[in-house]
N, C-alpha and C positions, 0 to 999 in steps of 0.2 A: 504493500500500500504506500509508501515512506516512497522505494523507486518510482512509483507512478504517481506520486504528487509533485517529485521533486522533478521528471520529465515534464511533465506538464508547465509547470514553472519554466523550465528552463528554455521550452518551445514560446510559452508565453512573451518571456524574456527577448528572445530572438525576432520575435514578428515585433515587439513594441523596438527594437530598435534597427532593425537590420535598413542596410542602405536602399537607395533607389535606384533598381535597374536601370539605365537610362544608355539609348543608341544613337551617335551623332550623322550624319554626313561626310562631313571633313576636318580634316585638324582647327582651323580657325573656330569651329561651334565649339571642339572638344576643350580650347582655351576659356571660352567663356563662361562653358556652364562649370569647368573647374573653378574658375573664377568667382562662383554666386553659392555654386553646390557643395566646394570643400571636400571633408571628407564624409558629409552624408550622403555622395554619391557615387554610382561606378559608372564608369562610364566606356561603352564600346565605339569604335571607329571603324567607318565602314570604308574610306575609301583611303588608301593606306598611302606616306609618300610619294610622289614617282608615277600614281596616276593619274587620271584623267576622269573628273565628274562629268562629265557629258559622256562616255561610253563604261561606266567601270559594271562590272557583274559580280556581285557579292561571293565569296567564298563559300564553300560548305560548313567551315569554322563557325563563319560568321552568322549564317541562318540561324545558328546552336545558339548566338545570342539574342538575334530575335524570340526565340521561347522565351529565354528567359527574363524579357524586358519590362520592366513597366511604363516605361514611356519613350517612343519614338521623335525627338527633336526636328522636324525637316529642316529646311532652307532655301530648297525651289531650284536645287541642283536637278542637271537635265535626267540623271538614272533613275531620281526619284521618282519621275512622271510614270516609269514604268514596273518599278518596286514596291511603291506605296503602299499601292494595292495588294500584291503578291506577300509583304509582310503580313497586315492587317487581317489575311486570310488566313497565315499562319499560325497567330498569333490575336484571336478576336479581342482580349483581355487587354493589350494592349492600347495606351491612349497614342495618338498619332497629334503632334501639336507642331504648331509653324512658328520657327523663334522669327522668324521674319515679319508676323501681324503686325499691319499697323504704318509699315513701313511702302511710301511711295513709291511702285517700282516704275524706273523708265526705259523708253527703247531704247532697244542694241543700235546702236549707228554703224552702220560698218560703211568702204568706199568701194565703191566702186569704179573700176578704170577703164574706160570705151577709149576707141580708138583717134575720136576728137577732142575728148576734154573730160575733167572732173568730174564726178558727180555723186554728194550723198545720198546712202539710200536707205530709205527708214523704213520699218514695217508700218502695215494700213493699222490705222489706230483700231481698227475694231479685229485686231487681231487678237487669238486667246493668249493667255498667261505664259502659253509657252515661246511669245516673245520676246517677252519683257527681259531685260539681263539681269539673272540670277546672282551677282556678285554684290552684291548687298553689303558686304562685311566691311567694306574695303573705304568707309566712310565712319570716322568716329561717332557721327550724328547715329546714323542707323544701327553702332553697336551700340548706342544707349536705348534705346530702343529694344533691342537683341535683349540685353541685359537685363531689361524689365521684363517684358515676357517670360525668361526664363525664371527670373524671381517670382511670376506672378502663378506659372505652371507646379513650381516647388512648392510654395507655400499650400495650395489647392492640396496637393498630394499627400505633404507633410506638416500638417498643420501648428503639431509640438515644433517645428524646428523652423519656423517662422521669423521669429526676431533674428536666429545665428544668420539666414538668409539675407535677411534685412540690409546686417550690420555689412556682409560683404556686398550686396549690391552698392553700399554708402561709398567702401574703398575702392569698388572698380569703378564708380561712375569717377569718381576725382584721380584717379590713373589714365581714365577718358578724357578727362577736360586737359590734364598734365599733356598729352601727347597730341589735343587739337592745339594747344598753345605752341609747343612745339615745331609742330609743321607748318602752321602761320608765320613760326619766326623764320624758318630755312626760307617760305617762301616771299618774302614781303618784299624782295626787289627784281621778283620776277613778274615781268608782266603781264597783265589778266590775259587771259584766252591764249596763252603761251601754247601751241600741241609739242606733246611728246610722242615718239613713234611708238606702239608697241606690237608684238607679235598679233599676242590674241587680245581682242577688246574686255578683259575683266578690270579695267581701272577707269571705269565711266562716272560711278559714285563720288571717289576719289576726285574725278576730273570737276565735277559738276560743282561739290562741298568747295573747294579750292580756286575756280574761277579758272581752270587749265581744260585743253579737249587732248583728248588723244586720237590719234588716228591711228587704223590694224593692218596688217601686212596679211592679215589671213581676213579674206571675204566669204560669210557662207560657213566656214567651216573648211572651207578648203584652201589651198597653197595659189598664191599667181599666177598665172602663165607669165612666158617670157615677155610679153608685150605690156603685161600690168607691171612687171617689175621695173622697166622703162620708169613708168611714169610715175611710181612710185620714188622712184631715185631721185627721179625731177620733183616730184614736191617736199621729198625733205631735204633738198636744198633749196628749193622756194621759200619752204618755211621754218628754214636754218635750223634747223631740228639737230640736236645735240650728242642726242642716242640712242639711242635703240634696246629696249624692255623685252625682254624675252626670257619662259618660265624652264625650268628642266620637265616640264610635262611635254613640252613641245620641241621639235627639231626647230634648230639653229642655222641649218644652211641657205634658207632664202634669207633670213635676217643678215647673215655675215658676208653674203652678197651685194645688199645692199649699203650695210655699212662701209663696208670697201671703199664702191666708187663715193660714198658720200664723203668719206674721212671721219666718220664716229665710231666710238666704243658701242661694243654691243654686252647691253649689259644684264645680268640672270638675277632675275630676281622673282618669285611666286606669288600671287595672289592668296593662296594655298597656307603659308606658313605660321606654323603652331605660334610663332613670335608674333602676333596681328602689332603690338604697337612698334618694336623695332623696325619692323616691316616696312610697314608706312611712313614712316623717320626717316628710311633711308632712302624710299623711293623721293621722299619730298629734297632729301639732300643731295641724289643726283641727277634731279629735274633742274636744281638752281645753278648744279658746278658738277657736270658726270663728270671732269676729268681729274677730281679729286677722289673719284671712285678707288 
């Protein structure tokens, strides 16, 4: 009777304290909910260094932690549109929440290069969701945002551990403001509407919060042909373009092509990275001086 009161107890024990399953997208969510969640949380990552959220296919490991989840994080990454689901079926118990609510998303701008002249090209405004660009993170503004949501998903869940949530939402939102002050100072004598070249267009957020456009060497999803690469060359020397932003998710060799005949650094740096504010630091620091890179 004594072992079966004291099992009881000690399962009791375990449900009143055990952590919160919780499944991210990408290293950047998996920084932040560390960040609010501490050590009341566990947390699994699904798309691992080195790949690519618009094709990744979860592992068999990793399905093993959708069982065990209690809450799915999205963020409006492209594999999601086709996982979501496939989890959710897995997994009914599971809550599926968007740390991105709330948060304005805008179109992809990508360019386009015809054989007479420029032109951007934007998706029709009544396009679905699966337009809009999913790089959300890449803006201090929209990680306070992120932050709160994710405080506000915790709390829901864990209700006793509400105030500990609280208190770290208080310190990452002023590690937020720390690092918008920051990239205002690298940027303050660069001038508005400055473009930076990059690979793939995941710094639009970025570009928008900061007053800079970037422009993409990949249109579509796909590499140039030789004719776009022409006139690619010709506008980032048009538009005295400094360097060239390219991620290790992506090949380097139409970039380091064009930086050639341009005479810029081509510089690696991930939208991706578990570091979200040093990140952002340094892209602001070699948008204002790459050759201090």
């Amino acid at each position: 009777m004594k072992k079966l009161l004291l099992t009881i107890i000690i399962g009791m024990s375990s449900y009143l304290y055990a952590n919160i399953n919780a499944v991210v997208s990408i290293l950047p969510q998996q920084t932040f909910l560390q960040k609010i969640g501490g050590d009341k949380v566990n947390i699994s990552l699904m798309v691992k260094p080195g790949n690519s959220p618009h094709s990744y296919e979860p592992k068999p490991s990793q399905m093993k932690d959708i069982n065990n989840a209690d809450i799915y994080f999205s963020i409006g990454v492209e594999f999601e549109h086709s996982w979501l689901k496939k989890f959710q079926n897995q997994n009914k118990s599971m809550l599926i929440k968007d740390m991105g609510k709330n948060i304005t998303k805008i179109e992809i701008k990508e360019h386009s290069h015809h054989d007479e002249h420029h032109e951007e090209k934007k998706h029709d405004e009544h396009d679905d969701e699966e337009s809009k660009d999913p790089h959300i993170w890449v803006s201090p503004q929209n990680v306070k945002i992120i932050a709160n949501n994710i405080f506000q998903e915790l709390s829901k869940i864990d209700k006793k551990n509400t105030a500990y949530y609280k208190k770290n939402l208080q310190q990452f939102l002023q590690e937020i403001n720390q690092t918008d002050k920051k990239i205002k100072h690298l940027l303050k004598n660069t001038p508005k509407q400055s473009k930076f070249m990059v690979f793939h267009p995941s710094w639009g957020y970025f570009a928008k919060e900061y007053n800079l456009e970037q422009f993409a060497i990949e249109s579509g999803g796909k590499n140039p042909k030789p004719k776009q690469i022409v006139y690619l060359i010709e506008e980032a020397k048009e538009e005295k373009v400094k360097a060239i932003f390219t991620a290790p998710e992506f090949s380097t060799k139409t970039a380091k092509q064009i930086a050639k005949e341009v005479g810029i650094p081509v510089i690696k740096i991930s939208s991706l990275s578990a570091d979200w504010s040093q990140n952002l630091i340094r892209l602001a620091k070699t948008i204002s001086s790459p050759n201090k890179e």
